[in-house]
MDAnalysis code that builds the backbone (N, CA, C; Angstrom):
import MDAnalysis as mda
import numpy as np

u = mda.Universe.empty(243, n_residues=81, atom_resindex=np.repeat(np.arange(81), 3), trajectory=True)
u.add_TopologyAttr("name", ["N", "CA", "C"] * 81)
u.add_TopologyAttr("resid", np.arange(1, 82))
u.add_TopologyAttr("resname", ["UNK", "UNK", "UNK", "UNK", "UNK", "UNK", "UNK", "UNK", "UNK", "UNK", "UNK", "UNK", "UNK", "UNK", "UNK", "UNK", "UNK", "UNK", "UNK", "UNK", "UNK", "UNK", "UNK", "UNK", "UNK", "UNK", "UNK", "UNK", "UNK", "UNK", "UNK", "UNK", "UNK", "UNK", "UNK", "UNK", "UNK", "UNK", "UNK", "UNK", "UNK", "UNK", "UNK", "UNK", "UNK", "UNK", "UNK", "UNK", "UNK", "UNK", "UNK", "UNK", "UNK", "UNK", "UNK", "UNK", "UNK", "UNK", "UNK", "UNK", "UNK", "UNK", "UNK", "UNK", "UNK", "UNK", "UNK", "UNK", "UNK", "UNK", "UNK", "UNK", "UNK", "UNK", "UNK", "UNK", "UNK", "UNK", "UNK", "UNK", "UNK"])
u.atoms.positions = np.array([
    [-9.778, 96.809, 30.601],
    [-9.676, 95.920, 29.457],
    [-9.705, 94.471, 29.955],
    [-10.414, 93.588, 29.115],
    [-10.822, 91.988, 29.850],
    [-9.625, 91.481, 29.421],
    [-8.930, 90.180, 30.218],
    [-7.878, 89.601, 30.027],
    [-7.626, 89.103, 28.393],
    [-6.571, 88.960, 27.978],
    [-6.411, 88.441, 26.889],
    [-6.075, 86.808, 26.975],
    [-6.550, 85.826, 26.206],
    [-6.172, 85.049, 26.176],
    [-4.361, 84.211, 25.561],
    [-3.715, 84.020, 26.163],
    [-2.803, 83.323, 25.428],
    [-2.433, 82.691, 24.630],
    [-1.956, 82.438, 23.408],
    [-1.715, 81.400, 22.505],
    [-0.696, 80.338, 23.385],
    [-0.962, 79.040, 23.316],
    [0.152, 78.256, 23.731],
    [1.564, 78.725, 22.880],
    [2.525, 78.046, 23.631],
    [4.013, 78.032, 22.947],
    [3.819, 76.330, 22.405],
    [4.545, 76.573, 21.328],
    [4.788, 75.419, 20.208],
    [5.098, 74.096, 20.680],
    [6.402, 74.713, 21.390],
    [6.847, 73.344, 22.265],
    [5.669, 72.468, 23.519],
    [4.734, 73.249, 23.202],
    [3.637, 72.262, 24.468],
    [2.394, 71.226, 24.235],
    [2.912, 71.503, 22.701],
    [1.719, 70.758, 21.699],
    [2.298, 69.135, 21.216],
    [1.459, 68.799, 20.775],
    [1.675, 67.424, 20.445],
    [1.932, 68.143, 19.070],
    [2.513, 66.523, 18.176],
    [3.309, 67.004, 16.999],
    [2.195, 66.971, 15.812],
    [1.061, 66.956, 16.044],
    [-0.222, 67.106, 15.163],
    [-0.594, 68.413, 15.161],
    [-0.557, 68.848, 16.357],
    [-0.815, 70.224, 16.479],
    [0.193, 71.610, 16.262],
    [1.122, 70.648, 15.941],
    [2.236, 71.161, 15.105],
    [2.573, 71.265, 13.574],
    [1.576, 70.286, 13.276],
    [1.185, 70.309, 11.664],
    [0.499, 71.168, 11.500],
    [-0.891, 71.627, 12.571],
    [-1.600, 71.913, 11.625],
    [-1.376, 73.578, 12.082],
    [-0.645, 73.514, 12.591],
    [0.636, 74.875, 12.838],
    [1.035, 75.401, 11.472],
    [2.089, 74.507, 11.294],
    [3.036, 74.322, 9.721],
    [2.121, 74.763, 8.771],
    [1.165, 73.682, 8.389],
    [0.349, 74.373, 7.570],
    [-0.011, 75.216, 7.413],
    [-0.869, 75.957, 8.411],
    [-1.448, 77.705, 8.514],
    [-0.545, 78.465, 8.142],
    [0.730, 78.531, 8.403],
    [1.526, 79.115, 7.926],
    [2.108, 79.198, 6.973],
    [2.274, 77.892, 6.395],
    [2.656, 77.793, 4.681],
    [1.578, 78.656, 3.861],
    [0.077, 78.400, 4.399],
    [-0.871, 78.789, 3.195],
    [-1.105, 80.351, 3.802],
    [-1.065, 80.636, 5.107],
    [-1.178, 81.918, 5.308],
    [-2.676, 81.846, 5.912],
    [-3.213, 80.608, 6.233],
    [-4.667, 81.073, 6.866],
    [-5.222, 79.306, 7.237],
    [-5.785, 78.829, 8.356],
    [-5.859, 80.481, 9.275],
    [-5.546, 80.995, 9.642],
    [-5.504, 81.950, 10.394],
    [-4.842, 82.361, 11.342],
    [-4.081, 81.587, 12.210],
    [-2.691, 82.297, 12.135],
    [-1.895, 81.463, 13.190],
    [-1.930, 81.764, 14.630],
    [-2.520, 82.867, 15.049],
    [-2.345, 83.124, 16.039],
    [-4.093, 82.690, 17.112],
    [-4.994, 82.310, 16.068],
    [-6.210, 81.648, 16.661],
    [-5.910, 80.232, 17.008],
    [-4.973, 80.069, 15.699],
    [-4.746, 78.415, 16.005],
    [-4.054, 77.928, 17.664],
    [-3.237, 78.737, 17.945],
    [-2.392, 78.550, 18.912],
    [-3.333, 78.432, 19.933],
    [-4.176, 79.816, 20.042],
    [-4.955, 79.857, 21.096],
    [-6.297, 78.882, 21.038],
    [-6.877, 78.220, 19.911],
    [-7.415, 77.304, 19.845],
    [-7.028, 75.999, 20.614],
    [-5.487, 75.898, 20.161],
    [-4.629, 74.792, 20.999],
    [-5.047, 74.667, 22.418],
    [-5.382, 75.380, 22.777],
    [-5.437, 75.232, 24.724],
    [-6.313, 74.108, 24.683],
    [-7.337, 73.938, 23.253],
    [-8.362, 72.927, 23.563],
    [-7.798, 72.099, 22.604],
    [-7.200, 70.419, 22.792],
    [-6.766, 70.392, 21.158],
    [-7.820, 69.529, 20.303],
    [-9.046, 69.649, 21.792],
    [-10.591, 68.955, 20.616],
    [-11.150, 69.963, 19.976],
    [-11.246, 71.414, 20.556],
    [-11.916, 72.300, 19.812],
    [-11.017, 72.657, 18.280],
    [-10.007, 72.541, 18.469],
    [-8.993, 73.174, 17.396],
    [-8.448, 72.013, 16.492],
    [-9.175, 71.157, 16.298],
    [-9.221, 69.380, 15.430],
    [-10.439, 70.094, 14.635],
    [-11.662, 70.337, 15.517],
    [-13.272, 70.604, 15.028],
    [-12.790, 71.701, 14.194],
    [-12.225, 72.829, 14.586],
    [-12.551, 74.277, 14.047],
    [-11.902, 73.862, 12.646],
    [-10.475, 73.122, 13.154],
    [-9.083, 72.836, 11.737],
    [-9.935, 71.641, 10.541],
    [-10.589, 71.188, 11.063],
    [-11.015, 69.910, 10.194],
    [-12.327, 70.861, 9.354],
    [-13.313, 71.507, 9.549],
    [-14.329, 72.317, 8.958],
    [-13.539, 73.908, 8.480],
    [-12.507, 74.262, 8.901],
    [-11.147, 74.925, 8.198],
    [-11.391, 74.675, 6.423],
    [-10.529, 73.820, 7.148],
    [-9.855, 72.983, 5.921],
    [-11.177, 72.328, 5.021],
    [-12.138, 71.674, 5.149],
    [-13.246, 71.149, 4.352],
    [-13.645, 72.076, 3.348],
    [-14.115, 73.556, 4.516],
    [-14.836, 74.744, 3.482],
    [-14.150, 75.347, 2.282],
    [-12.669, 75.204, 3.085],
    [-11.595, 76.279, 1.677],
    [-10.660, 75.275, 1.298],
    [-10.727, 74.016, 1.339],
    [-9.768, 73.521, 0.617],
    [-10.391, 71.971, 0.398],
    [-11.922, 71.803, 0.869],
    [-11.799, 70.220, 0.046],
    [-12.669, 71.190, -1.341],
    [-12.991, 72.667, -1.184],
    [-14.379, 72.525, -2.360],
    [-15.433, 73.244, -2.241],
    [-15.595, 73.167, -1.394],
    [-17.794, 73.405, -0.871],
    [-17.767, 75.161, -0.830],
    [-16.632, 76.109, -1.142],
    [-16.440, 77.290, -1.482],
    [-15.778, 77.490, -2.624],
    [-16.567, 78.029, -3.438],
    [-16.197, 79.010, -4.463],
    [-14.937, 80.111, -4.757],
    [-13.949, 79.586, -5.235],
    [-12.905, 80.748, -4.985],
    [-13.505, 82.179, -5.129],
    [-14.389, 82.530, -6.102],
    [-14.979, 84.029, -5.983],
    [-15.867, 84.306, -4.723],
    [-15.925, 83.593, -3.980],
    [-16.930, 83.923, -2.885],
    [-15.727, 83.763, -1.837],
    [-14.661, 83.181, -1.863],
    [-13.304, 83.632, -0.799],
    [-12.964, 84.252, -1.000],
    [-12.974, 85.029, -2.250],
    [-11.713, 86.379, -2.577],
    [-12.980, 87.704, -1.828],
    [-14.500, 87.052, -1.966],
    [-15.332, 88.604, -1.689],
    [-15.040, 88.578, 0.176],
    [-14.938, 87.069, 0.409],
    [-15.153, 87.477, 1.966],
    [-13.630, 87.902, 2.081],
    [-12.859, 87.532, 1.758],
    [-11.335, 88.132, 2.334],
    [-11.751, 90.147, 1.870],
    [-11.764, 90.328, 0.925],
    [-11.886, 91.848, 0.671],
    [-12.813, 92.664, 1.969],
    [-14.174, 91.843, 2.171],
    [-15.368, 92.280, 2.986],
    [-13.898, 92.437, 4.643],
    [-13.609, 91.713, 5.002],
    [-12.995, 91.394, 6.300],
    [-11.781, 91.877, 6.198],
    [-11.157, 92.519, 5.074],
    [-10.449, 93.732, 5.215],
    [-10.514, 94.782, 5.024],
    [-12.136, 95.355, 4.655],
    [-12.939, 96.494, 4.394],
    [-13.215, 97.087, 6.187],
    [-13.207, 96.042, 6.733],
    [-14.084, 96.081, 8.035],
    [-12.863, 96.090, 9.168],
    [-11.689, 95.764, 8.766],
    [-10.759, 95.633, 9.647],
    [-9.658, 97.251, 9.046],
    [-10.475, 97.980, 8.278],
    [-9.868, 99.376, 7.531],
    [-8.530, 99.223, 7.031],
    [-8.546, 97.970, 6.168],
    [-7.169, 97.578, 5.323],
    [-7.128, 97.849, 3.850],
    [-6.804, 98.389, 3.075],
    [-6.812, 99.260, 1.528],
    [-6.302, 97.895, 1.017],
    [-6.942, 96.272, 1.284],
    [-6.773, 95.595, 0.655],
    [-7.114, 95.523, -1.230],
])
């Protein structure tokens, strides 16, 4: 089995990257546990969090086209969502 990557611990982040911690977790997505491991880079995980956040929360997605991909990606992950 190939190594797994680590999520950082909380305490090693700057306090931005601690927001956008907080957040994921208040709303439940993204994932908190990509975010962390995103953290190792905290330019890649600004890029990923900033186009995050644009697609599902400035607009440019359709709530009926988030509810089909959440169902599709728990069809596929064998969840009786």
């Amino acid at each position: 089995m190939a190594p797994r990557i680590q999520p950082v611990e909380e305490g090693r982040v700057s306090p931005e990257v601690k927001e956008y911690f907080r957040v994921a977790e208040e709303r439940g997505a993204p994932n908190a546990t990509l975010l962390r491991i995103l953290a190792r880079n905290p330019v890649s995980l600004r890029i990923f969090y900033d186009a995050w956040n644009d697609a599902f929360y400035g607009g440019r997605i359709e709530h009926l086209l988030k509810e089909i991909v959440r169902v599709r990606m728990a069809e596929l992950r064998g969840c009786h969502y």
